[in-house]
MDTraj code that builds the backbone (N, CA, C; nanometers):
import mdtraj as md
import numpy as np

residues = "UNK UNK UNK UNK UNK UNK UNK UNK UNK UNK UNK UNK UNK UNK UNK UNK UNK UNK UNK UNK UNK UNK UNK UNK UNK UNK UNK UNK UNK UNK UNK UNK UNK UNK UNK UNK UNK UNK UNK UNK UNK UNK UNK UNK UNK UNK UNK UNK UNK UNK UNK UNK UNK UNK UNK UNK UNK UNK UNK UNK UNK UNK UNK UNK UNK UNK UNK UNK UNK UNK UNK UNK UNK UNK UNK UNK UNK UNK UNK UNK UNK UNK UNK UNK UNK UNK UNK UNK UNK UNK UNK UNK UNK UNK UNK UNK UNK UNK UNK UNK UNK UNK UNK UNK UNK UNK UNK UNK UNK UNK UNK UNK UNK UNK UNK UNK UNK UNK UNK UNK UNK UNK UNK UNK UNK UNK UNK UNK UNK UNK UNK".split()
xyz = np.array([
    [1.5369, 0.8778, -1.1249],
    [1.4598, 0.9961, -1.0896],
    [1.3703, 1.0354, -1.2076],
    [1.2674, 1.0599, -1.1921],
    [1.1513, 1.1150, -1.2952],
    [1.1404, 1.2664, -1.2974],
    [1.1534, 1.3351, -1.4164],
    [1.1647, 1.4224, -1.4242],
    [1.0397, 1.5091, -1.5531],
    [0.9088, 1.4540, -1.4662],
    [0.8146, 1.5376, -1.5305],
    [0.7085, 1.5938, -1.4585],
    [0.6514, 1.6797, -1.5138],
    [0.5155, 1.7433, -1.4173],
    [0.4582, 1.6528, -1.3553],
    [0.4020, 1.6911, -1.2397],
    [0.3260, 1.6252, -1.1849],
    [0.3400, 1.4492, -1.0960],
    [0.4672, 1.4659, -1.1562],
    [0.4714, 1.2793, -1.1021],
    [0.5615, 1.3138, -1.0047],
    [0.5693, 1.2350, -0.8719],
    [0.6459, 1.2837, -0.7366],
    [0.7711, 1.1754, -0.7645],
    [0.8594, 1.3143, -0.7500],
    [1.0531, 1.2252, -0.7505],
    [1.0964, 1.0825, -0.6827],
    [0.9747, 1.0546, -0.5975],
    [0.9998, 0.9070, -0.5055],
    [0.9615, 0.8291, -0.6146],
    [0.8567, 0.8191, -0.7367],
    [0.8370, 0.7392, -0.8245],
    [0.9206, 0.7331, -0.9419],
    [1.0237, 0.5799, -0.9341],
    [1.1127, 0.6017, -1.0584],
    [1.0096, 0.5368, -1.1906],
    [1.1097, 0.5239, -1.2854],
    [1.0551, 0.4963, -1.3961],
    [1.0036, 0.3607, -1.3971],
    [1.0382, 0.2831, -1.3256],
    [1.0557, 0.1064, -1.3619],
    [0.9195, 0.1302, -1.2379],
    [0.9092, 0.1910, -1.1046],
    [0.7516, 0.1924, -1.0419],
    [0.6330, 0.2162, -1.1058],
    [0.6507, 0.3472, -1.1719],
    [0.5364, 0.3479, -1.2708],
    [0.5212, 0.2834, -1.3859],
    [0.6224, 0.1884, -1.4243],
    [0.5835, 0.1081, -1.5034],
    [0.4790, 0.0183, -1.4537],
    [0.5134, 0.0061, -1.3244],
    [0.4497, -0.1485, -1.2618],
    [0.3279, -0.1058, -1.2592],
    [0.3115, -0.0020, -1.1939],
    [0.1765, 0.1076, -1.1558],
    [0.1062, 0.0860, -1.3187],
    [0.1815, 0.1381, -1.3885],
    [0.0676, 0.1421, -1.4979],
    [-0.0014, 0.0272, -1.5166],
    [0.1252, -0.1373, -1.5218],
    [0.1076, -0.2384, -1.6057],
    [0.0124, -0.3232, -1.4727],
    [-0.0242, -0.2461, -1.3656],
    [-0.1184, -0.3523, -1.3160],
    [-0.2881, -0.3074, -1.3449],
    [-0.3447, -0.4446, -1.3115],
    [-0.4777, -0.4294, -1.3174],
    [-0.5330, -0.4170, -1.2161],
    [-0.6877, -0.3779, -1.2275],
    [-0.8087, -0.4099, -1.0952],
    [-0.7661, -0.5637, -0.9949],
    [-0.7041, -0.5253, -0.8776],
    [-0.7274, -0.6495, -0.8081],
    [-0.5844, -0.6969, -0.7554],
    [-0.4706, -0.6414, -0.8820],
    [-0.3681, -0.6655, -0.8456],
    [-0.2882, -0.5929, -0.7044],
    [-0.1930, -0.6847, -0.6521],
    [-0.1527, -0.5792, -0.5210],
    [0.0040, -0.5831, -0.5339],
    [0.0216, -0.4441, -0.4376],
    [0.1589, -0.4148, -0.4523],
    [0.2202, -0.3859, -0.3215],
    [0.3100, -0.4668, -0.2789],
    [0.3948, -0.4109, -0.1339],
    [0.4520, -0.3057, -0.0963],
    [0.4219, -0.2710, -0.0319],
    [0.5286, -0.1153, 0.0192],
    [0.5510, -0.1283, 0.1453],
    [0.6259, -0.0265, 0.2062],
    [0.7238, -0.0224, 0.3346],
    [0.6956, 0.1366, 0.3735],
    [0.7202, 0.2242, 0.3176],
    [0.7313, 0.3704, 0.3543],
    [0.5953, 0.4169, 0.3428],
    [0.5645, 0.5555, 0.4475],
    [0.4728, 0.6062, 0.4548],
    [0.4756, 0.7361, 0.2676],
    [0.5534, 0.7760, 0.2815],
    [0.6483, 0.9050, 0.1835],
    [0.6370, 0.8401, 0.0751],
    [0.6609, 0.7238, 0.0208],
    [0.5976, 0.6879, -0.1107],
    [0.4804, 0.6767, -0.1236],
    [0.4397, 0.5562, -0.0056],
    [0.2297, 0.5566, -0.0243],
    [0.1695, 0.6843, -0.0526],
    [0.2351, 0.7892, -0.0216],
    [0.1891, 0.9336, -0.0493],
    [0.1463, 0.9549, -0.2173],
    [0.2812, 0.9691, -0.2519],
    [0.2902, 0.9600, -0.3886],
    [0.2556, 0.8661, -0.5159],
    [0.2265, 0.7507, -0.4507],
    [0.1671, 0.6484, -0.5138],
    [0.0397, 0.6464, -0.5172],
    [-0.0438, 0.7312, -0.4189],
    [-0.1791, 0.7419, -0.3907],
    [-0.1867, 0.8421, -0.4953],
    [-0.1406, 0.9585, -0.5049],
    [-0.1392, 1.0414, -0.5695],
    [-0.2032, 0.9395, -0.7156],
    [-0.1247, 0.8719, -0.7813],
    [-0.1645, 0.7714, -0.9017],
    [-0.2309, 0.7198, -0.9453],
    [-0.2509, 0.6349, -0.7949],
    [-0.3053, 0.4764, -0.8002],
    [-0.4596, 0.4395, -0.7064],
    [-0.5618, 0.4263, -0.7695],
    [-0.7008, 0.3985, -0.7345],
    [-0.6865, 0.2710, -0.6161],
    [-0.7289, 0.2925, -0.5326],
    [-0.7460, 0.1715, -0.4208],
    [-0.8550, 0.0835, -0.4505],
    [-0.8595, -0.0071, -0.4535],
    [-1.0002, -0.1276, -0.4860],
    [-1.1209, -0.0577, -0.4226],
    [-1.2384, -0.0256, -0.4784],
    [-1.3390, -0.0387, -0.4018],
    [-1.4386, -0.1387, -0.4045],
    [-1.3922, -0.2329, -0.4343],
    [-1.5317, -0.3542, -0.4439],
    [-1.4657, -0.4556, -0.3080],
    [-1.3903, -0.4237, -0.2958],
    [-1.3292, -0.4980, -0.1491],
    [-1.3531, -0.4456, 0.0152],
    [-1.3410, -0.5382, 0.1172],
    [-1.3528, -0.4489, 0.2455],
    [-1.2119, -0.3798, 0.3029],
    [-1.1137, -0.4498, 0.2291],
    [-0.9820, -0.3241, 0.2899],
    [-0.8566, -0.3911, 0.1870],
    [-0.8920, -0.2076, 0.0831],
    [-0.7818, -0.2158, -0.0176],
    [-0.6508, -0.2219, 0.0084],
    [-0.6269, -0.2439, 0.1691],
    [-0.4739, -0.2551, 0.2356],
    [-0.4736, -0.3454, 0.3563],
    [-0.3253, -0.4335, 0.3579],
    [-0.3230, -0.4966, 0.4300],
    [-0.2164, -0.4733, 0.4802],
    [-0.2179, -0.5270, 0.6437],
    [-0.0223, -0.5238, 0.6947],
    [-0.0511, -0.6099, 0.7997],
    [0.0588, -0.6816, 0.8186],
    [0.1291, -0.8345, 0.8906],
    [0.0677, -0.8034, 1.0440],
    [-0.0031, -0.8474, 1.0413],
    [-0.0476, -0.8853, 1.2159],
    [0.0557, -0.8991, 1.3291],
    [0.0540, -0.8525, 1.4176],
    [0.1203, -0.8668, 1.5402],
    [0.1270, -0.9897, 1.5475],
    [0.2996, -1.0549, 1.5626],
    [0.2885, -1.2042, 1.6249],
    [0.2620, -1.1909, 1.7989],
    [0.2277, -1.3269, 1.8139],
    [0.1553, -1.3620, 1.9720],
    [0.2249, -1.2508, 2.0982],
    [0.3899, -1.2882, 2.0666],
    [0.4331, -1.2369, 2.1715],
    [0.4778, -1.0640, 2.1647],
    [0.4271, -0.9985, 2.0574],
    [0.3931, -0.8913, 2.0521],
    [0.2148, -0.8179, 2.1042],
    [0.1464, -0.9107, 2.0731],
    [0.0327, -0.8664, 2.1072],
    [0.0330, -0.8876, 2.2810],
    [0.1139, -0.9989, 2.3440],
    [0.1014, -0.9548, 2.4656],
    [0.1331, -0.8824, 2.5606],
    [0.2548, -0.8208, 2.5057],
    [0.3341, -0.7130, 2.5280],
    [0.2572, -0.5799, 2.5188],
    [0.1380, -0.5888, 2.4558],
    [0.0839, -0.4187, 2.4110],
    [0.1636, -0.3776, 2.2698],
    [0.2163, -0.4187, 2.2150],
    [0.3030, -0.3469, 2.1177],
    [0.2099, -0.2525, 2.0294],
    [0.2466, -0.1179, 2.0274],
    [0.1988, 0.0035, 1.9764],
    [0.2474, -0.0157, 1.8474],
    [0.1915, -0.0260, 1.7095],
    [0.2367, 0.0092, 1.5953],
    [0.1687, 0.1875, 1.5358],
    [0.2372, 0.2666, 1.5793],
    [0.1917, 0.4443, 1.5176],
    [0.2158, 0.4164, 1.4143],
    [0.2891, 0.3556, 1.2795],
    [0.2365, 0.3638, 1.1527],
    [0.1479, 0.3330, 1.1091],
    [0.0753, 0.2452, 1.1639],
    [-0.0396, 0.1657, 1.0966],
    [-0.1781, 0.3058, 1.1037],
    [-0.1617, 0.4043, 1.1613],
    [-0.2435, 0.4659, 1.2428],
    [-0.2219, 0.5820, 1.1493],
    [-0.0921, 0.6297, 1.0283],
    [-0.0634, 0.6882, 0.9690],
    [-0.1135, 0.6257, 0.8434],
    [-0.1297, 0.4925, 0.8104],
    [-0.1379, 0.4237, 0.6763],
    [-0.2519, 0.4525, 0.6622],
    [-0.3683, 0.4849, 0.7793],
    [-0.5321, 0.4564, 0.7675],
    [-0.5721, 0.6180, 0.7923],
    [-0.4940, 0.6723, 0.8004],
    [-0.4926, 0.8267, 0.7556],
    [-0.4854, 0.8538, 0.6362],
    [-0.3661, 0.8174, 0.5835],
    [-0.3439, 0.8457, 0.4521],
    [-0.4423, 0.7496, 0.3639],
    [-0.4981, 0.6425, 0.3633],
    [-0.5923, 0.5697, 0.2952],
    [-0.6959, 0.6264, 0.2918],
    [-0.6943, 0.7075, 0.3991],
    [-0.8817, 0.7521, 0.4492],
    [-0.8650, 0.8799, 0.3154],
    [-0.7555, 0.9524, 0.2947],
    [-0.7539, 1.0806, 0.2366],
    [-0.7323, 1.0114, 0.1286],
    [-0.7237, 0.9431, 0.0576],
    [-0.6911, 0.8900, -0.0339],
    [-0.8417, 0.8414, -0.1662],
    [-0.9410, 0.8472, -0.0436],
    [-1.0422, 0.8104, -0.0269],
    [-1.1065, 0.6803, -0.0167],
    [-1.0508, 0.5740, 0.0386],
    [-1.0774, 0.4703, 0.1065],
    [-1.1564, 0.4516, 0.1825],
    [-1.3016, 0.4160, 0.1914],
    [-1.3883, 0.3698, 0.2887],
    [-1.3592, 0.2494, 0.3696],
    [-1.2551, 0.1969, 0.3554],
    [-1.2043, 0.0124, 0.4048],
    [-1.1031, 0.0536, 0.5037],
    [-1.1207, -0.0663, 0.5484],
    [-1.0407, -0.0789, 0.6804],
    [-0.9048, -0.0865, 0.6530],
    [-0.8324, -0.1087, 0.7093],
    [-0.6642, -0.1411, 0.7177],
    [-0.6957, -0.2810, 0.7906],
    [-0.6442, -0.4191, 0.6890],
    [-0.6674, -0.5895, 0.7196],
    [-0.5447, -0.5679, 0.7606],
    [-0.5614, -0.6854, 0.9252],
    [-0.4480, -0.7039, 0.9640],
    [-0.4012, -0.8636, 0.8946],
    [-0.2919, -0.9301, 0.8462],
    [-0.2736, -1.0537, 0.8194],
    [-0.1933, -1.1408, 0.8853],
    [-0.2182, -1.2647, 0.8948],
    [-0.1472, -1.3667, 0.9687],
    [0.0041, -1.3607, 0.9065],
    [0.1444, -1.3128, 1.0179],
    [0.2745, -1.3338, 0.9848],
    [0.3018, -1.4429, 0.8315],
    [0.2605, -1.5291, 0.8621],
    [0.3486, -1.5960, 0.7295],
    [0.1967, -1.6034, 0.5873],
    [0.1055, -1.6008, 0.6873],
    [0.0589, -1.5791, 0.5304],
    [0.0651, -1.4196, 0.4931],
    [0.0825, -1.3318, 0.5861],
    [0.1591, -1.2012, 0.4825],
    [0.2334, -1.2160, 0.3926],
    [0.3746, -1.3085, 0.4199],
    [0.4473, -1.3227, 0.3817],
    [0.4157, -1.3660, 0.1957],
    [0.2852, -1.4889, 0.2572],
    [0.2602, -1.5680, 0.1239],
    [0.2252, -1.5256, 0.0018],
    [0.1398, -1.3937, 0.0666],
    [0.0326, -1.2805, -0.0239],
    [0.0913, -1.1874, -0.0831],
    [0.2436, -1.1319, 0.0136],
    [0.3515, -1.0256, -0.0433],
    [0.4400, -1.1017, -0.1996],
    [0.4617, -1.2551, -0.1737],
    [0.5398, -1.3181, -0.2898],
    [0.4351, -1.3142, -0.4261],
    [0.3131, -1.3041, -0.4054],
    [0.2034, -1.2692, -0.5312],
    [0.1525, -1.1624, -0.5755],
    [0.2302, -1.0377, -0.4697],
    [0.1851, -0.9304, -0.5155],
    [0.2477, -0.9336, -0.6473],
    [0.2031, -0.7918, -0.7444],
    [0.2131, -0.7833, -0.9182],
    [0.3822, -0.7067, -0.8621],
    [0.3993, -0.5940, -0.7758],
    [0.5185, -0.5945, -0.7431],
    [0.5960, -0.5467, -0.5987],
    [0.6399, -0.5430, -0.5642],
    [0.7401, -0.5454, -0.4370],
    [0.8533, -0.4186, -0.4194],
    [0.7765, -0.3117, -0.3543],
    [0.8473, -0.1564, -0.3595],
    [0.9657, -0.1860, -0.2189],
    [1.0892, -0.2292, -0.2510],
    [1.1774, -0.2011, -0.1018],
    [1.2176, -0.0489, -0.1092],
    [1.1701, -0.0302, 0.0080],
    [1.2613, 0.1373, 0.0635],
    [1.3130, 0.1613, 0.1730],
    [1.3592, 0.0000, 0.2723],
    [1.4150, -0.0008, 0.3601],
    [1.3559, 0.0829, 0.4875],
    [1.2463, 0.0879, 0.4405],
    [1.1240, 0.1037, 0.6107],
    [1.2110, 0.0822, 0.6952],
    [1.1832, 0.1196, 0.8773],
    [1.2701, 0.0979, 0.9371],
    [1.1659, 0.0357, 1.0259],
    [1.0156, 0.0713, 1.0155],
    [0.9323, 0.1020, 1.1299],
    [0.8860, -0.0534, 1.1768],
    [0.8156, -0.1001, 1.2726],
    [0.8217, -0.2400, 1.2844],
    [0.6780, -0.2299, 1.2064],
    [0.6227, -0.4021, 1.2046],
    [0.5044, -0.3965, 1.1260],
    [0.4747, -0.2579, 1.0359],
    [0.6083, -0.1995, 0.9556],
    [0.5619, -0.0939, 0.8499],
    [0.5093, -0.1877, 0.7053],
    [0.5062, -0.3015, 0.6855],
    [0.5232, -0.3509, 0.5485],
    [0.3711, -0.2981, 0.4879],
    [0.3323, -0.2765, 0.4035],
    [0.1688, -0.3004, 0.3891],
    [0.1487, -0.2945, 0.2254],
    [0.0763, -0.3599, 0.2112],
    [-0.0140, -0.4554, 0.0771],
    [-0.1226, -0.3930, 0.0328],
    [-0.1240, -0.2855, -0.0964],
    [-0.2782, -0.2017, -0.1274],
    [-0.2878, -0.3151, -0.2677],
    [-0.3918, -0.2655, -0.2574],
    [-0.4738, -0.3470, -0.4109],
    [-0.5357, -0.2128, -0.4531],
    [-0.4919, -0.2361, -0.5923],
    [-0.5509, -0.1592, -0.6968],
    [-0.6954, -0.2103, -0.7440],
    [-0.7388, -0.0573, -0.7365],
    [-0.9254, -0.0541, -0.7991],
    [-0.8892, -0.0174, -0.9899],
    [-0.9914, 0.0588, -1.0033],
    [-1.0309, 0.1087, -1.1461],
    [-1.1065, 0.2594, -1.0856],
    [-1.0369, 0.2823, -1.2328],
    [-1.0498, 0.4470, -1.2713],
    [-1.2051, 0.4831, -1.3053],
    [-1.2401, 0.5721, -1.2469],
    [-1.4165, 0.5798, -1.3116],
    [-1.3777, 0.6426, -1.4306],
    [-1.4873, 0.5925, -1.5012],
    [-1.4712, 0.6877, -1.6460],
    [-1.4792, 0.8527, -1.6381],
    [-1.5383, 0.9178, -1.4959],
    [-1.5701, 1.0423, -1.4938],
    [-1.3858, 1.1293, -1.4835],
    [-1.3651, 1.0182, -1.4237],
    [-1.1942, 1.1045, -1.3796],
    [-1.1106, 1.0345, -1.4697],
    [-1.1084, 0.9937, -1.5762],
    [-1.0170, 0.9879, -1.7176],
    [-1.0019, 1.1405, -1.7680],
    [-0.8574, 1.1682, -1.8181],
    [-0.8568, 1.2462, -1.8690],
    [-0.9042, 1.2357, -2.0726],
])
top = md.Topology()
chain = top.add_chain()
for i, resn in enumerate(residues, 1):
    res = top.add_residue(resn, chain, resSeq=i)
    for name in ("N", "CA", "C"):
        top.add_atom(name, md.element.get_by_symbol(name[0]), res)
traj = md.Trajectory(xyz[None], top)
C-alpha cells in the first residue's frame, strides 16, 4: 500500500516502479477498469500512435454469437478522459497473447470481465506539464 499524497492506494510500490522505469512506446497489461483509473491519473498514453490501447479481439465463435463486451465501452471512456484521441485496437487472440509477453510489465488483478485484458502504451510528458 502507498502511503503518500496524491498517488491512488491501488498503486503499490513495485507498479510505480514499473510506471516510472518505462519509456515512450513501452506497454503495460492490465485487467481492471479501477486501476486504469489510477494509472491514468500518472501515466501519458502514446500520442504518435493510432490507439494507445489494445484488447484481445473476439474469437470467431464469439463474434457469431453477438457477444457484448460493456467493458471495452468503459476502457474508451476512460481513455477518451484521459485524453486520448485513438481508438481502442482490437487484437488477434494469440497474437494478444504474443504482445502481452513483451509488454515492459504485466498488472494481474484478477479481472473477472470477459475480453477485460487491455494493453496501453506509454507516450511522453510535454515539457509544459513537468513539474
Amino acid at each position: 500500500m502507498v502511503v503518500l499524497k496524491g498517488i491512488p492506494s491501488l498503486l503499490s510500490p513495485e507498479l510505480l516502479y514499473a510506471l516510472a522505469k518505462m519509456g515512450h512506446g513501452d506497454e503495460l497489461g492490465l485487467q481492471i477498469p479501477a486501476v486504469l483509473e489510477a494509472i491514468l491519473k500518472l501515466f501519458p498514453l502514446d500520442t504518435y500512435v493510432r490507439s494507445p490501447a489494445a484488447v484481445m479481439d473476439l474469437v470467431d465463435s464469439d463474434k457469431e454469437r453477438g457477444l457484448e463486451v460493456p467493458v471495452w465501452t468503459t476502457y474508451a471512456h476512460m481513455l477518451k478522459q484521459a485524453g486520448s484521441q485513438g481508438t481502442l485496437e482490437t487484437v488477434e487472440r494469440f497474437a494478444f497473447y504474443e504482445r502481452a509477453k513483451k509488454a515492459f510489465a504485466v498488472v494481474a488483478t484478477g479481472e473477472m470481465a470477459l475480453y477485460g485484458n487491455l494493453i496501453i502504451k506509454k507516450g511522453v510528458i510535454a515539457a509544459s506539464d513537468l513539474c
